[in-house]
C-alpha angles and dihedrals in degrees: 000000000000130000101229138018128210129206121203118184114200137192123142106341102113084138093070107019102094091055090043091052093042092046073051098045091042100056114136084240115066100177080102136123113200116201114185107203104212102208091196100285119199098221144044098305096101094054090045087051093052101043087057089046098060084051091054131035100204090075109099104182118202110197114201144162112271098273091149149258091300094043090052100043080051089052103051081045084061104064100029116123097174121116092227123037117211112191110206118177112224108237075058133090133203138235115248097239097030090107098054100033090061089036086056097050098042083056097051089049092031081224139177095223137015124198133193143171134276149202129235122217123208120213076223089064105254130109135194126191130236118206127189096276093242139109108261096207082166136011102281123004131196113241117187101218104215088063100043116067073178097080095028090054088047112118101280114252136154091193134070080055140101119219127192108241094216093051089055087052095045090059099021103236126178137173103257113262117229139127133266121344098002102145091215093167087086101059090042092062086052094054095036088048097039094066105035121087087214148000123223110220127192128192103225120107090230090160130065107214117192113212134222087356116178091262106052127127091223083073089069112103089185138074083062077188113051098104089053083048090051094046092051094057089039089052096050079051098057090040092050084047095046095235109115090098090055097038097043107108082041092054102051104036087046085068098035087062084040094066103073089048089061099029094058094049098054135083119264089254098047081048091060090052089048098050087057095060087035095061090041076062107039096051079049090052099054080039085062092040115263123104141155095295096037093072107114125194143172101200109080093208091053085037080051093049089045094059101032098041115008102048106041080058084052099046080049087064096047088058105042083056089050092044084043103042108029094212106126111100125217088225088056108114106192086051095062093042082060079052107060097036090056092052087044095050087041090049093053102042084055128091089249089046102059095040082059096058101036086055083053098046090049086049097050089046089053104134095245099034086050094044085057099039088059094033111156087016136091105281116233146156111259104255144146097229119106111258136172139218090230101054117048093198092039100232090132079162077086091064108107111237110212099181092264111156102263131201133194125210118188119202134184090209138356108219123141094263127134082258094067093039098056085044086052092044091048075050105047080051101056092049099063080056093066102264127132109226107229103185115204109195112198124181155093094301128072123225111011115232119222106020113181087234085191094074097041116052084190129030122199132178139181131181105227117248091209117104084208096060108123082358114125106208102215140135136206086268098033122039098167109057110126122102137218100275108028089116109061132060148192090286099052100056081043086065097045089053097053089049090057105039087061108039099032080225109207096210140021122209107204107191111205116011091260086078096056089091085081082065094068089060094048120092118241094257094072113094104238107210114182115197097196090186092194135356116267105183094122102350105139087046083058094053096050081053097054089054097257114135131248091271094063085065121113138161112340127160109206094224131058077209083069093046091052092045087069088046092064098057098066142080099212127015115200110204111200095223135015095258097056087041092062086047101052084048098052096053094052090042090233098303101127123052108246124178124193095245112177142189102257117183125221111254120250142212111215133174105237113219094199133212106327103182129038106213102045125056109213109215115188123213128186127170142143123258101270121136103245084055095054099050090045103054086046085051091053090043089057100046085045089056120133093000108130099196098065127064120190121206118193131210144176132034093319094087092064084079097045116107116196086246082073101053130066134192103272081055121083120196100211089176120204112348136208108215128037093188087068104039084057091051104053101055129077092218127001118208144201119200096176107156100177115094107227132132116310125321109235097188095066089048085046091054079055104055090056103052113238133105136285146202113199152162113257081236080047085059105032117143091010096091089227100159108178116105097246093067100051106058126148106224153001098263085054091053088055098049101053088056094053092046081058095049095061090055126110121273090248100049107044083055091056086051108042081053092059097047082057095048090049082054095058096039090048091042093055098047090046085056092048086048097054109023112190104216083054096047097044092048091048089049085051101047092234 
């Protein structure tokens, strides 16, 4: 049995054949068997088939009646017995080493299916060559197709690949049989990707592709619709096989970008028919989720096409269905926010537009407006280059690397919020272990301000290059839509790699799951540590259930299959709290090693003032400026409202989001404060209403810490093994009416109270500390 067979479909290229044949014949592997499949073709192929075939017996030749490009290849697949099938059209040549090149790849991977680069050849002489639009951080990579529109928006070709054969049996998949310009390799590459867990790329153009040859089917002006035919068929495939939910975002932008193709080649009067259907898609495509804004790329030329040639066709269908229906209302708000964002962007992309912003641009970098802007921070010219805060010029490759254990720790922000603090603590940790702390900040602002240099011996930043960065990519009918790695980019595993290559780092700290990407360009001796902070599978879908609006919304992946995706590529996974722990377990089935590793808060010693006056209880609130804490402290100043014996005093960035409207006089926006010590002294009792399940909630381990008394949610108090009943409330109206039950008690009493629930702080926040202790966990997460 060969090792590979190669199918060669021919009709009417007697021009090309014999080279085709030959650049076949001559391969540097020979364990081949070549079988031309002669689709009755009208002139001398058959008998050229059938001259090289007497010279080599690996040529096995199928003469047929003409049936069609997807009929021949069949055929050829029919009577394969390689392990491996290689497809070479036959106005095509090869390159001399193509066969082994793709043999000896889809040995190393054991894959189903190889695919490499190709050039294209011009009848006016010149060539370009197309590669695989990826990143080859090293010389092939593994790219699992129902996460990367990348690869499925890739120029359709069956060729240039390797299949193995037993992996197109298994799922019996053929090249779609139809008559004259067809395009069936579209449809193929569904079928092919659908059903392979990966796909192994290579970079080398190892085919020779002729374009626009006189017998190719994108000559044919007829069959205007034949792409709406191909998708239908495409579509029933991914629903037998149970993919289309997979393959959801791949199947509609495919045709959108398919659309141009199609649209270009056809008569002004089959284009007005096409535009018709186009436009049917197109409305069942931003029904299913994906529109026009939802298209996600890594590759920054197809993100380019997308956005120069793709959407404004797009943008075209969207108006000739509000000329033609009528239906948009004035009054529609989201209408008129579409508005506004399309004259914005076509403002931008025009000569005017860019002469605005760049003299904007030139105004805001103007030495003294730039010096204010970044007042109190490093001062640096906006790039997208990775800098750093140690080295002015940014050639860190002029550190000197003395063998020290070396960790990397990778943030979306840095903002004085319980998420950087429980990073810092996880840092200070490791260094009394003997690490050195290396921080990569990467996000949509440039130099951070207020760095603790005594955690990080070295600082970098980068402002992310990708327009998806901090942007959730959902839709009325899907609001989970973003996967695992959206929000990084080519830049930012260049830079990863540079790191790395430089400092030998030992471990690798990836923060949110959208940064575990750096973890594929990373050798196995690095220890991967994934921090996941919350769970995401969903997450955007469980805040618009819990009644919060669409700009609430965040990062949010649709599968727990995604999720779980991030998870494996880690060595260690570090779940905030117990019960995300057991999920994440659960999703990976135990494969990864995952550790309940929480944010725990120094203790501290304060001098309580006490209940200074007897009529009115003081209650003390601080929280960041998410959405769930915004709508639950409104909801606890209503309910407070009009009661004369409580008086709420609000702290933290929260009260950036805080209108006047929302406050009433027994409420007192204290605004970002400077000193926690003294915000927990000065309250009888502190709260925490939070109703949102997500992650923990710091702020109730941060009362804690501290010593005084709080009133909380039971989702305010998950995974912290608080019991009184105080601490396990169901809502915020609850919440407020406990506190107002307390305030009508006598002097005496509520004293006695309020010192208990102290007490219960203190006694809660010690045996947290006993049951994670940080030196152990840090020391399990390291392997020590």
């Amino acid at each position: 049995m060969p090792l590979i067979s190669v199918i060669m479909p021919t009709y009417k290229v007697e021009e090309y054949l014999p080279q085709c044949l030959e650049s076949v014949m001559n391969q540097d592997f020979q364990d081949i068997e070549i079988i031309p499949v002669d689709d009755g073709s009208p002139d001398s192929c058959g008998a050229i088939i059938d001259k090289y075939a007497s010279q080599d017996k690996r040529i096995h030749p199928i003469h047929q009646k003409n049936g069609g490009y997807g009929k021949a290849v069949n055929a050829g697949m029919a009577k394969a017995s390689g392990k491996y099938i290689a497809i070479v059209e036959t106005d095509d040549y090869i390159e001399p080493d193509m066969l082994s090149v793709l043999y000896r790849v889809a040995e190393k991977y054991q894959a189903s299916v190889v695919k490499a680069g190709f050039r294209k050849l011009y009848s006016d002489g010149g060539e370009c060559i197309v590669h695989p639009p990826f990143l080859f951080y090293e010389s092939e990579i593994k790219v699992e197709p129902q996460y990367s529109n990348d690869l499925m928006v890739m120029e359709s070709s069956i060729w240039a690949a390797l299949y193995k054969r037993e992996f197109l049996e298994q799922y019996n998949i053929k090249v779609l049989e139809s008559s004259g310009a067809a395009y069936q390799d579209v449809v193929f590459k569904f079928m092919v990707y659908s059903m392979a867990e990966s796909i192994i790329c290579i970079d080398k153009p190892v085919y020779n592709y002729r374009v626009m040859t006189a017998n190719s089917s994108s000559k044919s002006a007829k069959n205007w619709d034949v792409q709406f035919k191909n998708y239908e068929v495409i579509k029933q495939w991914l629903a037998k096989n149970e993919k289309f939910g997979s393959f959801r975002d791949a199947f509609y932008l495919h045709a959108y970008f398919d659309f141009i193709f199609h649209y270009n080649r056809l008569s002004e009067e089959s284009q007005e028919q096409f535009i018709e259907r186009a436009r049917e898609f197109y409305s069942e495509g931003k029904r299913n989720g994906v529109g026009a804004e939802n298209a996600r790329f890594s590759d920054s030329a197809v993100r380019q096409y997308y956005w120069d040639v793709v959407y404004p066709f797009l943008m075209g269908l969207d108006k000739t269905t509000a000329d033609r229906e009528k239906k948009l209302s004035v009054t529609d708000a989201q209408y008129w926010r579409n508005i506004v964002k399309d004259i914005l962007r076509n403002c931008y992309h025009t000569k005017a537009g860019i002469r605005i912003w760049d003299k904007i641009n030139s105004f805001i970098h103007r030495p003294f407006i730039w010096n204010k802007i970044n007042e109190g921070g490093y001062s640096s010219y906006a790039s997208n280059q990775l800098q750093s805060l140690n080295f002015d010029n940014g050639i860190f490759e002029l550190d000197p690397v003395c063998g020290e254990k070396t960790a990397l720790v990778m943030v979306p922000w840095y903002l004085p919020n319980a998420a950087i603090h429980y990073i810092e603590q996880i840092a200070i940790t490791m260094k009394k272990k003997g690490y050195k702390l290396h921080l990569f900040i990467y996000w949509e602002q440039y130099a951070p301000q207020n760095v603790n240099r005594n955690v990080w011996d070295r600082v970098f930043f980068q402002h992310a290059s990708n327009p998806y960065f901090s942007h959730s990519n959902y839709s009325e009918n899907r609001m989970d839509a973003d996967h695992i790695d959206d929000w990084v980019d080519a830049d930012f595993l260049q830079s990863i790699v540079r790191l790395n290559e430089h400092y030998k780092y030992s471990a690798c700290m990836a923060n949110y799951l959208f940064y575990s990407k750096a973890f594929d360009v990373l050798s196995p001796a690095v220890k991967k540590i994934l921090c996941t902070h919350d769970k995401f599978a969903n997450h955007n879908k469980s805040l618009h259930n819990a009644g919060y609006p669409e700009w609430s919304f965040w990062f949010g992946v649709g599968t727990e299959e995604e999720e779980a995706r991030a998870l494996r590529r880690a060595d260690v996974v570090l779940a905030i709290q117990e019960d995300d722990c057991k999920y994440f377990r659960r999703i990976v089935n135990n494969e990864v090693k995952i550790i309940t590793f929480p944010f725990i808060p120094d203790k501290h010693q304060i001098k309580y003032k006490g209940i200074e006056d007897k009529d009115v209880m003081t209650v003390g609130y601080i929280a960041s400026s998410n959405p769930p804490n915004y709508f639950s402290i409104k909801k606890i100043i209503a309910e407070l409202e009009g009661t004369h014996n409580i008086h709420l005093y609000i702290a933290g960035s929260i009260c950036d989001m805080l209108k006047e409207k929302d406050t009433s006089s027994s409420v007192t926006v204290l605004g970002r404060i400077s000193s926690l010590d003294e915000f927990y002294s000065s309250y009888d009792l502190y709260l925490n209403p939070d109703t949102f399940y997500s992650g923990l909630k710091c702020k109730t381990l941060e009362a804690l810490s501290y010593g005084v008394g709080i009133v909380c949610t039971k989702v305010a108090s998950t995974g912290i093994g608080l019991v009184q009943e105080y601490h396990l409330l169901d809502t915020e109206k609850d919440c407020a009416q406990y506190l107002l039950n307390l305030s009508t008690k006598a002097y005496e009493e509520r004293v006695n109270i309020v010192c208990l629930m102290k007490e219960e702080s203190c006694e809660k926040y010690d045996e947290f500390c006993e049951k994670y202790p940080i030196d152990d966990l840090t020391e399990e997460m390291l392997g020590i």
